[in-house]
BALOBA-1460 file (C-alpha; in Angstrom, 3 decimals):
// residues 67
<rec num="1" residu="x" x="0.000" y="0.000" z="0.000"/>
<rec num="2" residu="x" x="1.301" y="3.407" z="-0.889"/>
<rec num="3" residu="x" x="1.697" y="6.087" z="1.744"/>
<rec num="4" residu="x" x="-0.205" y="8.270" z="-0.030"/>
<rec num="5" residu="x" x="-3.328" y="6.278" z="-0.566"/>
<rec num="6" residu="x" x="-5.186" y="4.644" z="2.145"/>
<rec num="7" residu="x" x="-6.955" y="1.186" z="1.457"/>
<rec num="8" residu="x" x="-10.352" y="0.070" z="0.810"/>
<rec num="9" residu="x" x="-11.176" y="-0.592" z="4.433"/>
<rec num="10" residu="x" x="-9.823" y="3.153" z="5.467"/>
<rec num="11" residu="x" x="-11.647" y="4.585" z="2.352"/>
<rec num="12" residu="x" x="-15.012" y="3.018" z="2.983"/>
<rec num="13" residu="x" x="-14.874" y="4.328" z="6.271"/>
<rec num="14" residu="x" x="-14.417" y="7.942" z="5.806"/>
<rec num="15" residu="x" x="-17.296" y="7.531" z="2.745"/>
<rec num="16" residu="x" x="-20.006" y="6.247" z="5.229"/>
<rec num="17" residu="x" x="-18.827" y="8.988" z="8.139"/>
<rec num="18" residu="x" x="-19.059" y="11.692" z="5.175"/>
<rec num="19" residu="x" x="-22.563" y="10.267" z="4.243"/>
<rec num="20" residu="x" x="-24.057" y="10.203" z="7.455"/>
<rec num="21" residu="x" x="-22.883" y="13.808" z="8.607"/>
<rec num="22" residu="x" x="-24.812" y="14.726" z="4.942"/>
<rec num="23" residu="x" x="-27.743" y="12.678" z="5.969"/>
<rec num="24" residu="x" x="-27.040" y="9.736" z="3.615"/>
<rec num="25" residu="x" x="-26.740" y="6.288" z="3.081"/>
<rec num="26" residu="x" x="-24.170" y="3.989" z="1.618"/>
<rec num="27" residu="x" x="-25.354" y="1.404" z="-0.620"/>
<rec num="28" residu="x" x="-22.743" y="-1.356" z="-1.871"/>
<rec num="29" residu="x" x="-24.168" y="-3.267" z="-4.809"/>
<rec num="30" residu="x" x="-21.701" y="-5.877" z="-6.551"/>
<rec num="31" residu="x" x="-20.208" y="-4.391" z="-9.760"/>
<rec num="32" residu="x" x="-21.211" y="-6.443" z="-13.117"/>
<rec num="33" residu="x" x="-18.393" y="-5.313" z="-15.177"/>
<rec num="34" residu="x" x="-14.836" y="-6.014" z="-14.077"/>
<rec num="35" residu="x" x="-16.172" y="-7.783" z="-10.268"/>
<rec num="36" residu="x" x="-15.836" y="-5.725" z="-7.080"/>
<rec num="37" residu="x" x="-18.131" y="-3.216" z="-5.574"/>
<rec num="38" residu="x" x="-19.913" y="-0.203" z="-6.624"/>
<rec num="39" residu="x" x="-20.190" y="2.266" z="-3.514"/>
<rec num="40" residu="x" x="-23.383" y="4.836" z="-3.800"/>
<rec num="41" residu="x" x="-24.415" y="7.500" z="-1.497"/>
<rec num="42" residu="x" x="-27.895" y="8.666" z="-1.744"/>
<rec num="43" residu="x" x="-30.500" y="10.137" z="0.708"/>
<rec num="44" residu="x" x="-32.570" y="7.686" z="2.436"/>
<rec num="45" residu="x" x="-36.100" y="6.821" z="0.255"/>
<rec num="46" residu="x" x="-34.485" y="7.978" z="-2.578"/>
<rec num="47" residu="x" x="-34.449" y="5.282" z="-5.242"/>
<rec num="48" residu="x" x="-30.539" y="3.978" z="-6.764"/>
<rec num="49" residu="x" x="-29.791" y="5.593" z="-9.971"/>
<rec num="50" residu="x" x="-26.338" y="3.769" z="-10.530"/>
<rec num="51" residu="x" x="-25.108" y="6.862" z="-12.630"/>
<rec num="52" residu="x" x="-26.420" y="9.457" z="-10.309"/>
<rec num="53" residu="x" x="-25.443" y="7.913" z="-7.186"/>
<rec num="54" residu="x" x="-22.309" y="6.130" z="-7.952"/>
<rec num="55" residu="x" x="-19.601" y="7.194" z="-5.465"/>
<rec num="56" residu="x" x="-16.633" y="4.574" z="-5.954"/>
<rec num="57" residu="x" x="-15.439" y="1.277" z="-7.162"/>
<rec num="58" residu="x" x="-13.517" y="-0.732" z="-4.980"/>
<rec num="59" residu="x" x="-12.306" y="-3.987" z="-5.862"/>
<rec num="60" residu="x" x="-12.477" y="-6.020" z="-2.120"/>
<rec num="61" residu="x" x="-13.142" y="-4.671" z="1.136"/>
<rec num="62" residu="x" x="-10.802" y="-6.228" z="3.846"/>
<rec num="63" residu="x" x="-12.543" y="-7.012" z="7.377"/>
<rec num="64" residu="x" x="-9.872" y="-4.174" z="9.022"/>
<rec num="65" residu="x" x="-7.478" y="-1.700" z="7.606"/>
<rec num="66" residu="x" x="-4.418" y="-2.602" z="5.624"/>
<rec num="67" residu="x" x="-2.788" y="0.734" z="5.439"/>
């Protein structure tokens, strides 16, 4: 892992504590194209637009942090 990046763990992290100081949710949905996970943030009752709502790609998410 570079020292300039944090991993997928780290980066899922701060994207659900920016979402809920917003108001948001997090919804991971498995990614059809190349495999991993497609990360949205929408407001909750708001219906997933994938293109609207996407947020990130990640391709695993570890059970702790790997930086």
């Amino acid at each position: 892992m570079s020292d300039l990046t944090s991993c997928n763990y780290c980066t899922l992290k701060r994207i659900r504590k920016d979402a809920k100081e917003n108001g948001k949710i997090v919804v991971l949905k498995a990614s059809g194209f190349m495999g991993g996970i497609d990360v949205f943030v929408l407001k909750r009752g708001e219906k997933l637009d994938r293109k609207e709502h996407f947020c990130a790609w990640l391709m695993e998410i570890p059970d702790r942090c790997v930086c």
